[in-house]
N, CA, C and O of each residue as an XYZ file, in Angstrom:
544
protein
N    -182.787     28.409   -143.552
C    -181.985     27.532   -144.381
C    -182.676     26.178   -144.467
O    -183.057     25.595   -143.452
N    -182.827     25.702   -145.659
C    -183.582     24.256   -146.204
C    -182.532     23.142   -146.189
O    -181.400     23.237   -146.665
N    -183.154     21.879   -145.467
C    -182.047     21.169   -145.547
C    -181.280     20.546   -146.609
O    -180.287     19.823   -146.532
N    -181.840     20.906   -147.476
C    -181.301     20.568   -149.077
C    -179.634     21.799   -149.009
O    -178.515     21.559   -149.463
N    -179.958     22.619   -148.526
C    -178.986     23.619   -148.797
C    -177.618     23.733   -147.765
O    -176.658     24.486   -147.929
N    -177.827     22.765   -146.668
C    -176.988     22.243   -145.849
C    -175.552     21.712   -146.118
O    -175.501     20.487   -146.228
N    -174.256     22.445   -146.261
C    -173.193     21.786   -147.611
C    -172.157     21.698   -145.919
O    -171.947     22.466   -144.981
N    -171.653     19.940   -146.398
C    -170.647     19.297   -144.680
C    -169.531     19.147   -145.605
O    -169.286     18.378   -146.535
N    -168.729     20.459   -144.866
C    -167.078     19.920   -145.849
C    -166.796     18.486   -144.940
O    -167.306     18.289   -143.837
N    -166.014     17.675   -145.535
C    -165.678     16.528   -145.761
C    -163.929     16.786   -144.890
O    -163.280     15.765   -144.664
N    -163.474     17.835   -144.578
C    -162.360     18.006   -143.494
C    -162.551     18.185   -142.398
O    -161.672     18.056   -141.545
N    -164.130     18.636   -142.075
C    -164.659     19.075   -140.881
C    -165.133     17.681   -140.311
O    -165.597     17.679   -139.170
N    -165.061     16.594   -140.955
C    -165.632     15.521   -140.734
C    -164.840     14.283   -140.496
O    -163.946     13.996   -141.293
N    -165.144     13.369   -139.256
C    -164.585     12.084   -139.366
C    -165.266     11.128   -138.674
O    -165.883     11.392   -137.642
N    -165.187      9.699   -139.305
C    -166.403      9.104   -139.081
C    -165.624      7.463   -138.715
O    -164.629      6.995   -139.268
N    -166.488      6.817   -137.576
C    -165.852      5.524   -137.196
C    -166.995      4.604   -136.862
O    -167.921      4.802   -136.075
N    -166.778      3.703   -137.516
C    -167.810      2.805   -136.999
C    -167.226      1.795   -136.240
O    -166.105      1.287   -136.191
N    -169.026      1.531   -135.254
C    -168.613      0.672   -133.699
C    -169.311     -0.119   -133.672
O    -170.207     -0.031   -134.511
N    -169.340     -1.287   -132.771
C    -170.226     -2.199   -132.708
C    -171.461     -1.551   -132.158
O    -171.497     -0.649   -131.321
N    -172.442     -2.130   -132.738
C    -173.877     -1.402   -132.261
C    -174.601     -2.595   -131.654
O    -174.442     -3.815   -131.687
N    -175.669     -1.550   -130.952
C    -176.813     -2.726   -130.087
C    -178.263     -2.505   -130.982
O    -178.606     -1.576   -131.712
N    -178.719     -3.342   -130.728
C    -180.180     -3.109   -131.557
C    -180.718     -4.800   -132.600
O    -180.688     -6.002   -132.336
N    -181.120     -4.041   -133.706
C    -181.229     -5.364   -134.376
C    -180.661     -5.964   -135.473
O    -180.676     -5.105   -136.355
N    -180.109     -7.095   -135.946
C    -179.239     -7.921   -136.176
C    -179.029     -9.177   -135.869
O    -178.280     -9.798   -136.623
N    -179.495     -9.738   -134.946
C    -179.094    -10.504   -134.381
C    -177.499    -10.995   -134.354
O    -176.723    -10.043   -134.279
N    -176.949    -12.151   -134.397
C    -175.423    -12.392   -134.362
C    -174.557    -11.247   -135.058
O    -173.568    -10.654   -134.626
N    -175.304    -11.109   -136.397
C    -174.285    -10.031   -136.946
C    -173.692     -8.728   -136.140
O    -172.726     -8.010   -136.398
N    -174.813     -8.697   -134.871
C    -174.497     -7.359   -134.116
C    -173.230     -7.437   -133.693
O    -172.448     -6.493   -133.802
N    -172.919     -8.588   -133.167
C    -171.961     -8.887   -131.922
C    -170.795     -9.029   -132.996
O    -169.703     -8.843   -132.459
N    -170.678     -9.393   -134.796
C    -169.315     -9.547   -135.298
C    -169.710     -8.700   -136.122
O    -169.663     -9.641   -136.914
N    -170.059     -7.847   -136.735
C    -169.920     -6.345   -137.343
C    -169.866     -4.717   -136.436
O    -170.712     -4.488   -135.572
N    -168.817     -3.733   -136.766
C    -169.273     -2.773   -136.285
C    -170.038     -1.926   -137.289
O    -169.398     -1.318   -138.147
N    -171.593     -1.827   -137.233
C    -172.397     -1.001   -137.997
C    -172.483      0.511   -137.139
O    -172.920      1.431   -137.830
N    -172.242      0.742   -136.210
C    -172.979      1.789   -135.633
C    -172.070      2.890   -136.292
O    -170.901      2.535   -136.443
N    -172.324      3.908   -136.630
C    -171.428      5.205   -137.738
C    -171.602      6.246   -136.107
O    -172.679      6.363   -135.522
N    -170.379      6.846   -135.666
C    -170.266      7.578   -134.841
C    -169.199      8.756   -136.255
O    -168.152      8.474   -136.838
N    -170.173     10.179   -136.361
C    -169.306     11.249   -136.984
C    -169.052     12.530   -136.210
O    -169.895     13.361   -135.869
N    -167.791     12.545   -136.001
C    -167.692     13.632   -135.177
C    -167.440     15.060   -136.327
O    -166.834     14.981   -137.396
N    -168.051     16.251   -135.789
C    -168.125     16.871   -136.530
C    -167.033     18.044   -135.866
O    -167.132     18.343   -134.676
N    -166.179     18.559   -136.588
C    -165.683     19.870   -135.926
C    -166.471     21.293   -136.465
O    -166.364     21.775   -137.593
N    -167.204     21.769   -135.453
C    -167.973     22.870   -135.561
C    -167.285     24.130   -135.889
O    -167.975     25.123   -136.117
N    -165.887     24.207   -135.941
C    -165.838     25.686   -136.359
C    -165.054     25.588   -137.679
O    -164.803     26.541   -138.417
N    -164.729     24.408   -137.858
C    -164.418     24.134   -140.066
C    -166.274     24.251   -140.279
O    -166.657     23.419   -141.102
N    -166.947     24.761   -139.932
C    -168.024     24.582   -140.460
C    -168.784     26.106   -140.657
O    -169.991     26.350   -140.654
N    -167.946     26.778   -140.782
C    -167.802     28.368   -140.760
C    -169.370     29.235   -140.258
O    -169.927     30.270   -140.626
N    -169.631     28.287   -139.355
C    -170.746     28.934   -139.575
C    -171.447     30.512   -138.293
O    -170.748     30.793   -137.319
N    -172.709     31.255   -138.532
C    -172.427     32.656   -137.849
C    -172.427     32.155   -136.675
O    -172.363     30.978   -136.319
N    -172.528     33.426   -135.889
C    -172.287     33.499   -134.321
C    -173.274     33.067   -133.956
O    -173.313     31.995   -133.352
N    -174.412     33.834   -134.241
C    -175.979     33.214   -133.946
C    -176.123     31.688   -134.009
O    -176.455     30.883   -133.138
N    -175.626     31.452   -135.863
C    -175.792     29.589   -135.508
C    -175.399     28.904   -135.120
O    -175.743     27.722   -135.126
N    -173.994     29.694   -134.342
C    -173.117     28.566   -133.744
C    -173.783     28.983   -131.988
O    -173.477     28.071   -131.221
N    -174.309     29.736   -131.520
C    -174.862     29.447   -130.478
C    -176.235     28.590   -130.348
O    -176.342     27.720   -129.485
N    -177.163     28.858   -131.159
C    -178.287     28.067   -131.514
C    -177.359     26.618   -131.674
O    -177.563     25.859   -130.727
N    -176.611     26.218   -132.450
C    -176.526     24.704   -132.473
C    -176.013     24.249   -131.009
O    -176.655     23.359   -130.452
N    -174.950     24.779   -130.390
C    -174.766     24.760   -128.884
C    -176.107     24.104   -128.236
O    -176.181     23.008   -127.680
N    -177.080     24.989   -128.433
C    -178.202     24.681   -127.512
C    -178.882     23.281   -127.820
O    -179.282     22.379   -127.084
N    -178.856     23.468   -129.311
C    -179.211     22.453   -130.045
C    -178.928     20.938   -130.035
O    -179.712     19.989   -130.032
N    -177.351     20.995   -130.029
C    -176.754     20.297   -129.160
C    -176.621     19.194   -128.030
O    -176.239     18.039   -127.841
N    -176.908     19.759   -127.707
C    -176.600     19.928   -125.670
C    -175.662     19.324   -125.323
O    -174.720     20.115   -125.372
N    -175.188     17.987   -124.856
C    -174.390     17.347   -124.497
C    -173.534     16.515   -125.226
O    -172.544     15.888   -124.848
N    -174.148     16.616   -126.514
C    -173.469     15.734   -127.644
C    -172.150     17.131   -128.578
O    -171.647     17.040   -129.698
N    -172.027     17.978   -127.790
C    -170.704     19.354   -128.206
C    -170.008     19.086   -127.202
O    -170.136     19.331   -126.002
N    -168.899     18.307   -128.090
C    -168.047     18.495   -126.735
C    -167.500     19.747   -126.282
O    -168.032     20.736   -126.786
N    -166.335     20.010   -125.246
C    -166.064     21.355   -124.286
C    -164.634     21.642   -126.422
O    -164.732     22.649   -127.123
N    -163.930     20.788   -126.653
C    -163.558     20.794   -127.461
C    -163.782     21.477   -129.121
O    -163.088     21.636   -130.125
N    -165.520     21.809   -128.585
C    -165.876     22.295   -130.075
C    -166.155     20.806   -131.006
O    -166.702     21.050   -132.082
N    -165.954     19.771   -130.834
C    -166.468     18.721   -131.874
C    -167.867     17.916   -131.034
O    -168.042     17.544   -129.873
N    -168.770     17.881   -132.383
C    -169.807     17.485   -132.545
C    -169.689     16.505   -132.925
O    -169.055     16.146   -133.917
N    -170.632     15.545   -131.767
C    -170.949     13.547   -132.003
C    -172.238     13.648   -132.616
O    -173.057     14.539   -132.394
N    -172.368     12.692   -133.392
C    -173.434     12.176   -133.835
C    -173.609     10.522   -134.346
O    -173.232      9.897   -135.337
N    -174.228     10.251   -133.366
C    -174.030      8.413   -132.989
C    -175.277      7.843   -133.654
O    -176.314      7.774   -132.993
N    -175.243      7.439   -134.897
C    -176.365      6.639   -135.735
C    -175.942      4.979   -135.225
O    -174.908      4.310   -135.199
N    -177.315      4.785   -134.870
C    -177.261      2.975   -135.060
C    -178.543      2.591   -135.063
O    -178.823      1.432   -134.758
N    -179.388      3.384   -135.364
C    -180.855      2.690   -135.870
C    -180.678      1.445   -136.690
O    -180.984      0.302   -136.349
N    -179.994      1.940   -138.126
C    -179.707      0.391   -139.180
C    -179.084     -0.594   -138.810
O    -178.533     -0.666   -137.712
N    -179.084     -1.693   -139.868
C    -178.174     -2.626   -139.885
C    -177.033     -2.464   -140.827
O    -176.168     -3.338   -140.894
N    -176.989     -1.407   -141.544
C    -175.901     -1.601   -142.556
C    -175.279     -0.580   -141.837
O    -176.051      0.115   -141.176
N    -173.623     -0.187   -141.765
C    -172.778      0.867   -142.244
C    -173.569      2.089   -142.877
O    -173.966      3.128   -142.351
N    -173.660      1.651   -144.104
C    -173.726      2.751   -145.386
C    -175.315      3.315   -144.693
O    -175.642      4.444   -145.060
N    -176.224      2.634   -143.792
C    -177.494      3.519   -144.011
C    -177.130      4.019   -142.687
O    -177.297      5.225   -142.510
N    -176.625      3.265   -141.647
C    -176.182      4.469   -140.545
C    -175.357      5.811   -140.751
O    -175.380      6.930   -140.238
N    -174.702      5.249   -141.629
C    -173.148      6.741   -142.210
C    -174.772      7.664   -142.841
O    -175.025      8.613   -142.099
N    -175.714      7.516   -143.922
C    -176.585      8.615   -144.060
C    -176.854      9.125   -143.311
O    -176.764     10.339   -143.125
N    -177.597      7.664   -142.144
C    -178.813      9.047   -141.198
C    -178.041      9.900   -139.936
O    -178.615     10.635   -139.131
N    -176.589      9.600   -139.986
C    -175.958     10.762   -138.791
C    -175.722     11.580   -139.684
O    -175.697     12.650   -139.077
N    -175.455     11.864   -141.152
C    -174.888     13.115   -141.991
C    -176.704     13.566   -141.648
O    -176.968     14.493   -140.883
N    -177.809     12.739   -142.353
C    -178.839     13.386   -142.374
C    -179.687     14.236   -140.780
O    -180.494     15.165   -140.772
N    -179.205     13.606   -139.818
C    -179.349     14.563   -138.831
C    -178.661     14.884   -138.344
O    -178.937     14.977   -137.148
N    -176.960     15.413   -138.812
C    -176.641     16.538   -138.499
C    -176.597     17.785   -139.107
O    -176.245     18.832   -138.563
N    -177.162     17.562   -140.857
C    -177.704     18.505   -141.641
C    -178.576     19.302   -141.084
O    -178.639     20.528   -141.183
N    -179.528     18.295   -140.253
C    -180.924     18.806   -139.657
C    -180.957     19.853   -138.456
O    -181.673     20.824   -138.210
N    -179.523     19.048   -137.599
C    -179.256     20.424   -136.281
C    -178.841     21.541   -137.140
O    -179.533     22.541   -136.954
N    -177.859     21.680   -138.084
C    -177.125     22.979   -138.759
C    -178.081     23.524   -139.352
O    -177.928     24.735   -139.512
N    -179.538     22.849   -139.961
C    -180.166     23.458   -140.875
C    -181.211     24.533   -139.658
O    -181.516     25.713   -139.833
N    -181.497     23.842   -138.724
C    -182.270     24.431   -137.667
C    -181.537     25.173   -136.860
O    -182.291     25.657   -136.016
N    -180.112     25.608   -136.642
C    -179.788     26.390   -135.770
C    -179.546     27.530   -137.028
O    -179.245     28.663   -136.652
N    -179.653     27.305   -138.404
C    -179.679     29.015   -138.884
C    -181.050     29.030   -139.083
O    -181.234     29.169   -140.292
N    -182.261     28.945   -138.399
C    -183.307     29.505   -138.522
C    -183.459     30.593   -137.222
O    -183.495     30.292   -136.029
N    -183.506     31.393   -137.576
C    -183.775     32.667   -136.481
C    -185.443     32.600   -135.949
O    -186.479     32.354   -136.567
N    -185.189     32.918   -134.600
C    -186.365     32.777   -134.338
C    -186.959     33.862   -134.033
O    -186.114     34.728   -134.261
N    -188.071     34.458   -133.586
C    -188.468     35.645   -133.607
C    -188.229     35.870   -132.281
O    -187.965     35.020   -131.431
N    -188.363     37.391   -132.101
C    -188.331     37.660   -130.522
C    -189.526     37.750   -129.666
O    -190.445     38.392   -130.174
N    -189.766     37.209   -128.355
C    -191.026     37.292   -127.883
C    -190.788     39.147   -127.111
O    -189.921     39.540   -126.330
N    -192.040     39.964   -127.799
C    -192.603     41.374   -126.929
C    -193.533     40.398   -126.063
O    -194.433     39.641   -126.425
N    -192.894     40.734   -124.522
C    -194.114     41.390   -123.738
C    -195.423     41.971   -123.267
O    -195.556     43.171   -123.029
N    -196.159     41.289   -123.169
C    -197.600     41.843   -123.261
C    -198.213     42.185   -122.153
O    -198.005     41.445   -121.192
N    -199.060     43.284   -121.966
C    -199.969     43.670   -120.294
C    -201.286     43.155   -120.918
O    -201.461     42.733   -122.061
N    -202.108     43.278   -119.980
C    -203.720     43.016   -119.702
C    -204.020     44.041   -120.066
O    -203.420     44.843   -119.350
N    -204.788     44.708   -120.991
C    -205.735     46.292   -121.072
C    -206.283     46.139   -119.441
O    -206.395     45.130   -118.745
N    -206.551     47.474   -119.165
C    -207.702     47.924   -117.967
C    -208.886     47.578   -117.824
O    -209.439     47.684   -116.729
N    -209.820     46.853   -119.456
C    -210.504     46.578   -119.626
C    -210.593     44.963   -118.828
O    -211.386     44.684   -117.929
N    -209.584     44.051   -119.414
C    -209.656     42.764   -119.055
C    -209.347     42.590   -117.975
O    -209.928     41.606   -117.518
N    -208.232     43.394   -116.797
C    -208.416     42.894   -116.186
C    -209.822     43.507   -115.095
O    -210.059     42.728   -114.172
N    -210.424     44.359   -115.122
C    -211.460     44.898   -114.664
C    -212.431     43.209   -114.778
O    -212.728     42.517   -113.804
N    -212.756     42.891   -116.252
C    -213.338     41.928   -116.634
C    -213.429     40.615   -115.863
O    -214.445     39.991   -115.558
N    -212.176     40.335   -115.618
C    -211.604     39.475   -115.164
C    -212.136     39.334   -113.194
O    -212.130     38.316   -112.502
N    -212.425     40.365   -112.903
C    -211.917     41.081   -111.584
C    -213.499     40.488   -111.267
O    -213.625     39.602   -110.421
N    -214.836     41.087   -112.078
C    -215.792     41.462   -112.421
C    -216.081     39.441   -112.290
O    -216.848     39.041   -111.414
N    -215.349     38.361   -113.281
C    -215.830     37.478   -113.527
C    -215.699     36.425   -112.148
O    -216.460     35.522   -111.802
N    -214.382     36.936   -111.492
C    -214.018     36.260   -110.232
C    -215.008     36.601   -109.149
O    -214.975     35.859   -108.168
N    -215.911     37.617   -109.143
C    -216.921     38.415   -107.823
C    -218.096     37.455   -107.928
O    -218.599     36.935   -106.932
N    -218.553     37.219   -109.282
C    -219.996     36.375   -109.925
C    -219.670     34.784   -109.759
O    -220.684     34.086   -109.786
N    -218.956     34.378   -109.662
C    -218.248     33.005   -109.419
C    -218.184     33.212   -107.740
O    -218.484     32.124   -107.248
N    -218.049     33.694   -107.223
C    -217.526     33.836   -105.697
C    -218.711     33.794   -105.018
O    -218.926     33.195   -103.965
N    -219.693     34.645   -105.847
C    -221.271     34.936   -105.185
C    -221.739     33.206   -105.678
O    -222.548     32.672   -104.919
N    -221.455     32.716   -106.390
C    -222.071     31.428   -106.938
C    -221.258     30.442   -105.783
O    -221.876     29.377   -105.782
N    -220.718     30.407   -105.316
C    -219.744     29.657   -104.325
C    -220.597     29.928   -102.935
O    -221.252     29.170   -102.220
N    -220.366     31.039   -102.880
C    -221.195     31.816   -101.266
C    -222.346     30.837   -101.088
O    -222.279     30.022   -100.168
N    -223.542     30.860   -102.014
C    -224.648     30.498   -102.609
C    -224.700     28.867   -101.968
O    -225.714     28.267   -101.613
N    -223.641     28.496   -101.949
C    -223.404     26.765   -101.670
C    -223.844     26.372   -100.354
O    -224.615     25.421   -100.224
N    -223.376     27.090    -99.278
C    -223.687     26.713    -97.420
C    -224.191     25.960    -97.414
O    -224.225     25.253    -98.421
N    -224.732     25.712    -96.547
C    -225.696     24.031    -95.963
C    -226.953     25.369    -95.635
O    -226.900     26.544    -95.269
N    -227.952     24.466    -95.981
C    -229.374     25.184    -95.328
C    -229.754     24.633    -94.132
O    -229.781     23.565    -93.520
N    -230.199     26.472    -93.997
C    -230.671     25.960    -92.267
C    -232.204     26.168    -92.177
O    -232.815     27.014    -92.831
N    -232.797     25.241    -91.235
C    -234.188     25.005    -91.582
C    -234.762     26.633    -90.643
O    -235.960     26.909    -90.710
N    -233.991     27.396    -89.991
C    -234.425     27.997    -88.866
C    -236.162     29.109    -89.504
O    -236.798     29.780    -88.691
């Protein structure tokens, strides 16, 4: 899924802004710019798979509740913090429906590790090779 194709119903959503830290100077301390949107994850119909992938995705920002924080305060305005928490929480939803492949298991052929076995003996003899010389 492309994040263009990412659609946030607007019931699943509620959004508050707080005083933020960062830059501003005075304005920090008498505006609240920081956009905190909590998201409720299961108005957000989404599968089983993506709703465990975003879990992970997640991590500590899901609450035990099922609602999803997303705390923008990079900007100084409202309006560009309210984008960039919609725009990265598009980004977790868009990345937890990407499936990922499954890792198979792999052995060594008989060959490599023979090879292998073979490369550790020639290295070992090159080590041996090291002693201190004796004048005898």
């Amino acid at each position: 899924m492309k994040l263009e194709d990412v659609i946030l119903p607007e019931e699943a959503l509620s959004e508050r802004f707080l005083a933020a830290t960062g830059p501003g100077g005075q304005n920090v301390n008498k505006v609240a710019t920081a956009c905190q949107l909590r998201v409720d994850v299961f108005k957000l119909g989404l599968s089983p798979y993506a709703y465990e992938r975003l879990k992970t995705i997640a991590g500590s920002k899901l609450t035990s509740g099922g609602e999803l924080i997303v705390t923008a305060r990079r900007y100084r305005t409202q309006e560009a913090n309210r984008e960039d928490a919609r725009r990265r929480l598009a980004e977790m939803i868009a990345e937890a429906h990407v499936i990922q492949a499954r890792r198979r298991p792999t052995k060594p052929s008989r060959a490599a590790k023979a090879k292998r076995v073979d490369q550790k003996k020639s290295r070992s003899a090159v080590k041996a090779g090291r002693g201190k010389v004796s004048w005898d």
